[in-house]
C-alpha positions as CSV (number, residue, x, y, z in Angstrom):
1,X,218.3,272.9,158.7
2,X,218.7,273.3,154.9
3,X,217.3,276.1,153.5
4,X,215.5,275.0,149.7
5,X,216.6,278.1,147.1
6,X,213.6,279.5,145.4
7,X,214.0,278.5,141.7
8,X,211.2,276.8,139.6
9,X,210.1,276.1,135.9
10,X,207.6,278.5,136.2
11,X,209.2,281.6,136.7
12,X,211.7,280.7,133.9
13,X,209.1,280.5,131.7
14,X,207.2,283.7,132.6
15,X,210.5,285.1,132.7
16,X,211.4,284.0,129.1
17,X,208.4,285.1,127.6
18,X,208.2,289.0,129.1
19,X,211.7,289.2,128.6
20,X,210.9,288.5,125.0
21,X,208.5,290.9,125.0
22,X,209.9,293.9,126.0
23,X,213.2,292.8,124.8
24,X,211.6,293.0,121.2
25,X,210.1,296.4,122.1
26,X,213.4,297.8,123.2
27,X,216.1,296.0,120.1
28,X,213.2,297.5,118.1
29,X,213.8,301.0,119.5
30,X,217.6,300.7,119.0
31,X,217.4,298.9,115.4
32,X,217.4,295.1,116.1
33,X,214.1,293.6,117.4
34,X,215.8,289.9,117.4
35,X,219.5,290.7,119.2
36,X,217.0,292.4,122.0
37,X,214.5,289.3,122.1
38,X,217.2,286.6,122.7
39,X,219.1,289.5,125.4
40,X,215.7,290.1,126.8
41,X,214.6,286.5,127.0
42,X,218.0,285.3,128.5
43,X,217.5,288.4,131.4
44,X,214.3,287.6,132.3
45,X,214.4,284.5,132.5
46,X,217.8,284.6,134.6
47,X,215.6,287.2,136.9
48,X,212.5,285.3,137.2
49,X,214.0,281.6,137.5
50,X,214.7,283.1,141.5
51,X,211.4,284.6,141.5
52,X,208.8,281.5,143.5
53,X,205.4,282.4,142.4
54,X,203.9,280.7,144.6
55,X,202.8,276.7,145.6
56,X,200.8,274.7,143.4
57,X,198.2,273.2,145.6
58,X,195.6,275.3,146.9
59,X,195.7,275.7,150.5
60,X,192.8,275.5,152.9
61,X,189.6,277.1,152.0
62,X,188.8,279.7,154.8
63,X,185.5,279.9,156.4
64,X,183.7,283.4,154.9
65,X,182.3,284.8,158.7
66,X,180.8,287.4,156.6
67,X,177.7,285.5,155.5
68,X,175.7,283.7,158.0
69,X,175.4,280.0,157.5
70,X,178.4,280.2,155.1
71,X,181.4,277.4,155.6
72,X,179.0,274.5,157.0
């Protein structure tokens, strides 16, 4: 049984983009906004590419048993 590694295109994006973010925020602290927005962007996207987010497709819609006559 193979085991599929959680990695996907979302996560490296979301991860590229807050790393950007706070990297800016933090090179900006220490003098140089752009060095920390490529380190930041290159970390969190590293961080997040192993990060699954969850599936696409939307699962099975539940039956709410708290209303009556709901899910018929």
């Amino acid at each position: 049984m193979d085991r599929k590694p959680h990695r996907n295109g979302r996560g490296l994006f979301l991860g590229a983009v807050l790393g950007a973010v706070v990297g800016y925020f933090a090179g900006r602290a220490v003098g140089n906004p752009a060095m920390g927005i490529v380190l930041g962007l290159l970390a969190g996207a590293a961080v997040l590419y192993r990060v699954n987010p969850g599936s696409r497709k939307p699962g099975p819609r539940k039956k709410d048993c708290r209303r009556p006559g709901a899910g018929k």
